[in-house]
Residue frames as qw, qx, qy, qz and C-alpha x, y, z in Angstrom:
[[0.307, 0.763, 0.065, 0.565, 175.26, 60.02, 147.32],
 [0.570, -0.800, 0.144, -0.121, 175.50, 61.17, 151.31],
 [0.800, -0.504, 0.212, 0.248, 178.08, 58.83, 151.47],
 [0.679, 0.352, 0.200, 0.612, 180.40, 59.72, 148.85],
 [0.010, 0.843, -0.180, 0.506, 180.03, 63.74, 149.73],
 [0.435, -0.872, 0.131, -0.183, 181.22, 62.59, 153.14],
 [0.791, -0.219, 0.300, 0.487, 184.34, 60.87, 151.78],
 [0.645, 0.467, 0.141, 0.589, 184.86, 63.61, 149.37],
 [0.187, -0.926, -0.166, -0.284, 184.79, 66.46, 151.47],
 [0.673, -0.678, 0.276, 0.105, 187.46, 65.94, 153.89],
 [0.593, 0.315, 0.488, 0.558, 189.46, 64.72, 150.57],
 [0.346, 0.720, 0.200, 0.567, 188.93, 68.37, 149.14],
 [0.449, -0.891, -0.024, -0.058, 189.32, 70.35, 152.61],
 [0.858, -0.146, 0.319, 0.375, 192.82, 68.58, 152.53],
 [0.659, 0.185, 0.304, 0.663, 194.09, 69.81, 149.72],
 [0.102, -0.931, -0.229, -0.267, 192.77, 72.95, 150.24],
 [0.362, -0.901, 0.166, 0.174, 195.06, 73.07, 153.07],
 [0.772, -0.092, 0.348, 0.524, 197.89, 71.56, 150.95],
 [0.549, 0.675, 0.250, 0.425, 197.89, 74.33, 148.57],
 [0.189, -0.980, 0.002, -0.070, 198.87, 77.03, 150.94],
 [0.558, 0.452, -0.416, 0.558, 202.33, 77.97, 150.95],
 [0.614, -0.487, -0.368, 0.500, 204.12, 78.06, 154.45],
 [0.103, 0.650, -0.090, 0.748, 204.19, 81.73, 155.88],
 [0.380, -0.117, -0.606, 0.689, 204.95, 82.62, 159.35],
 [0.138, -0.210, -0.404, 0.880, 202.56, 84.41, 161.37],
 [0.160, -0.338, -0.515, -0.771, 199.37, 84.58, 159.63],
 [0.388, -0.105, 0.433, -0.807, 196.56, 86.45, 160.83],
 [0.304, 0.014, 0.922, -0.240, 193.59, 84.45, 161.43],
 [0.457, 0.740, 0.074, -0.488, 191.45, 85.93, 158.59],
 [0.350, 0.604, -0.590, -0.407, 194.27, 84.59, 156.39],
 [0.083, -0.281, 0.954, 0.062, 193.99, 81.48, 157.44],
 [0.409, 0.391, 0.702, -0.432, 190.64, 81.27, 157.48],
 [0.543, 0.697, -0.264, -0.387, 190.51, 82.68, 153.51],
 [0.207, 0.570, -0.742, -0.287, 193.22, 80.20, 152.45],
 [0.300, 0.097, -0.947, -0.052, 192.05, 76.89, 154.02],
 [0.218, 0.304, 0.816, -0.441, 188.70, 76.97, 156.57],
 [0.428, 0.366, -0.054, -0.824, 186.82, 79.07, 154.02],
 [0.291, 0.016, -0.823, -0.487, 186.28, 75.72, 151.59],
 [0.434, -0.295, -0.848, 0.078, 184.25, 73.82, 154.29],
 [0.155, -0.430, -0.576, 0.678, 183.26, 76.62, 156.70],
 [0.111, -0.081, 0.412, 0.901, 182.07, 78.78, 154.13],
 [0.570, -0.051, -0.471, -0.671, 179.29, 76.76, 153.03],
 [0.572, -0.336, 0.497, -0.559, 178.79, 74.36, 155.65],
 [0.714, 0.196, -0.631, -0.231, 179.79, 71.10, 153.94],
 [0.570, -0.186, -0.767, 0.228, 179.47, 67.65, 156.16],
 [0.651, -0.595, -0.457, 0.113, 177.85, 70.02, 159.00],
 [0.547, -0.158, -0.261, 0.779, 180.59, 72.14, 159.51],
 [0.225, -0.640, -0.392, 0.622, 179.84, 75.63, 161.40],
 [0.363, 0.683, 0.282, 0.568, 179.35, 78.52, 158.81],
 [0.258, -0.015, -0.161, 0.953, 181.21, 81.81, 159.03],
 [0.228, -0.270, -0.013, -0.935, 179.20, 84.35, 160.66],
 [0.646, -0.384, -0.598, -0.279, 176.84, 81.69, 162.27],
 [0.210, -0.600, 0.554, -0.538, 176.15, 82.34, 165.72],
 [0.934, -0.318, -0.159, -0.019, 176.22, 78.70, 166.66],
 [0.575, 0.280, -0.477, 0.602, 180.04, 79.71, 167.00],
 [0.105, 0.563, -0.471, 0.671, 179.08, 81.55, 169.92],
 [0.815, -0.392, -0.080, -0.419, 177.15, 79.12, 171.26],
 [0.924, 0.158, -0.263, 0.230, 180.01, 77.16, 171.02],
 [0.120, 0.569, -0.430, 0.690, 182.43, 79.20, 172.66],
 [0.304, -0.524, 0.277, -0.746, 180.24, 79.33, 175.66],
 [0.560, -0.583, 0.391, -0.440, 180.03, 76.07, 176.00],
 [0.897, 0.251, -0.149, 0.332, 183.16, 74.41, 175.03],
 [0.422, -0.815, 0.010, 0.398, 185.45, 77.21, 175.40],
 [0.482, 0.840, -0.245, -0.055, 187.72, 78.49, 172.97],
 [0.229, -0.519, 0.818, 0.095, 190.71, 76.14, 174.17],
 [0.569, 0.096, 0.813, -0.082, 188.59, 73.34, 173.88],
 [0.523, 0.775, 0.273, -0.227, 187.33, 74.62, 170.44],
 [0.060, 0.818, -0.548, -0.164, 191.20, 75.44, 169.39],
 [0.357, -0.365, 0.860, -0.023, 192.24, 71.83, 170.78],
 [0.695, 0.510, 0.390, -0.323, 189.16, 70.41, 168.40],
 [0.568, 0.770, -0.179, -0.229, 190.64, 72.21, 165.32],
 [0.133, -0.757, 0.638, 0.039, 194.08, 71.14, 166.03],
 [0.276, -0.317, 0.905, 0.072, 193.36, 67.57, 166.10],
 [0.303, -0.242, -0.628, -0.674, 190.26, 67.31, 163.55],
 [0.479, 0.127, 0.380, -0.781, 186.40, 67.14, 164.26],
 [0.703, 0.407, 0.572, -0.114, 184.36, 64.23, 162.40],
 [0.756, 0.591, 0.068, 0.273, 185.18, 64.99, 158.71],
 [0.132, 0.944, -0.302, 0.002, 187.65, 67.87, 159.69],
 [0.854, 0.098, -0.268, 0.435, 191.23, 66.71, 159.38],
 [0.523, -0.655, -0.170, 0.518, 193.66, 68.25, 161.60],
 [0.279, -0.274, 0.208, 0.897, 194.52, 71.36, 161.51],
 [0.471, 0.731, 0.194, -0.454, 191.90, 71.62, 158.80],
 [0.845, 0.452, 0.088, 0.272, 194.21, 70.37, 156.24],
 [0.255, 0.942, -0.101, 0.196, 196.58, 72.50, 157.07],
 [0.873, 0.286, -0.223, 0.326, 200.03, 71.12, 157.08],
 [0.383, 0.161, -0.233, 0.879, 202.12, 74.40, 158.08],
 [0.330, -0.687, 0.065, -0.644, 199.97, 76.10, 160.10],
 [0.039, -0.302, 0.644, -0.701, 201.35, 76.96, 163.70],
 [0.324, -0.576, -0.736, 0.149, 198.79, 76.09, 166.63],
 [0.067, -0.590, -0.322, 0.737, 198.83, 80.00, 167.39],
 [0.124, 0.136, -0.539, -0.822, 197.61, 80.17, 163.69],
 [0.375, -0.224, -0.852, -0.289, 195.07, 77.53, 163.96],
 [0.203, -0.474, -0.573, 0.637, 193.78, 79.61, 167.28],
 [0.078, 0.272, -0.147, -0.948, 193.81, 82.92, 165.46],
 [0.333, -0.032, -0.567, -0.753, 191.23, 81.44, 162.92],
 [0.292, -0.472, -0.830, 0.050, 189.23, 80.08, 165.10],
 [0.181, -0.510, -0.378, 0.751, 188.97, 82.88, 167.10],
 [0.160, 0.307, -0.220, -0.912, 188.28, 84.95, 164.17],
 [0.307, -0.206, -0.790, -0.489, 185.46, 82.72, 163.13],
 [0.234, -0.648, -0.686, 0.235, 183.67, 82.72, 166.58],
 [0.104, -0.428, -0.108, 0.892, 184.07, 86.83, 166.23],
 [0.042, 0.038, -0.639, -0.767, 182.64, 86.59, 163.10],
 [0.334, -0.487, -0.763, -0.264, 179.06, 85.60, 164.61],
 [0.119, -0.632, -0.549, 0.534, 179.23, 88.52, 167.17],
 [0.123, -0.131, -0.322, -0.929, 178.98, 91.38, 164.47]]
């Protein structure tokens, strides 16, 4: 069963990001609603949950490039980008960034 959620996850995160129409300039809140929210949400395969402050653990010691440069080219299940086809690298920053803010509230 383990192994089938961790081939189907990364399979649904995907199309997640395939569904998103192409828009210029989203904020990082939108991107994070349209396409990190499936898998960051809930923490499927491991993945960081919004509002968790392991993001700022991360930050401090990765850095937020190195945490950008992660997303960009996937993490263990993540695919690149996060599935997300049309999304800029200063899009795919923004939502990171707005996930590691999300755990200093």
């Amino acid at each position: 069963m383990v192994r089938k959620t961790f081939l189907i996850v990364p399979v649904l995160c995907f199309v997640a990001g395939l569904s998103l129409a192409a828009a210029a300039g989203r904020t990082g809140q939108q991107v994070y609603e349209s396409i990190c929210k499936a898998c960051h949400g809930t923490g499927i395969s491991g993945a960081p949950k919004f509002g968790d402050k392991v993001w700022v653990q991360l930050e401090k010691k990765e850095g937020i490039k190195e945490l950008v440069k992660d997303a960009i080219k996937g993490e263990r299940a993540m695919p690149p980008k996060g599935g997300c086809t049309d999304c800029s690298d200063d899009e795919v920053r923004a939502a990171v960034k707005y996930m590691i803010d999300s755990a200093k509230k």
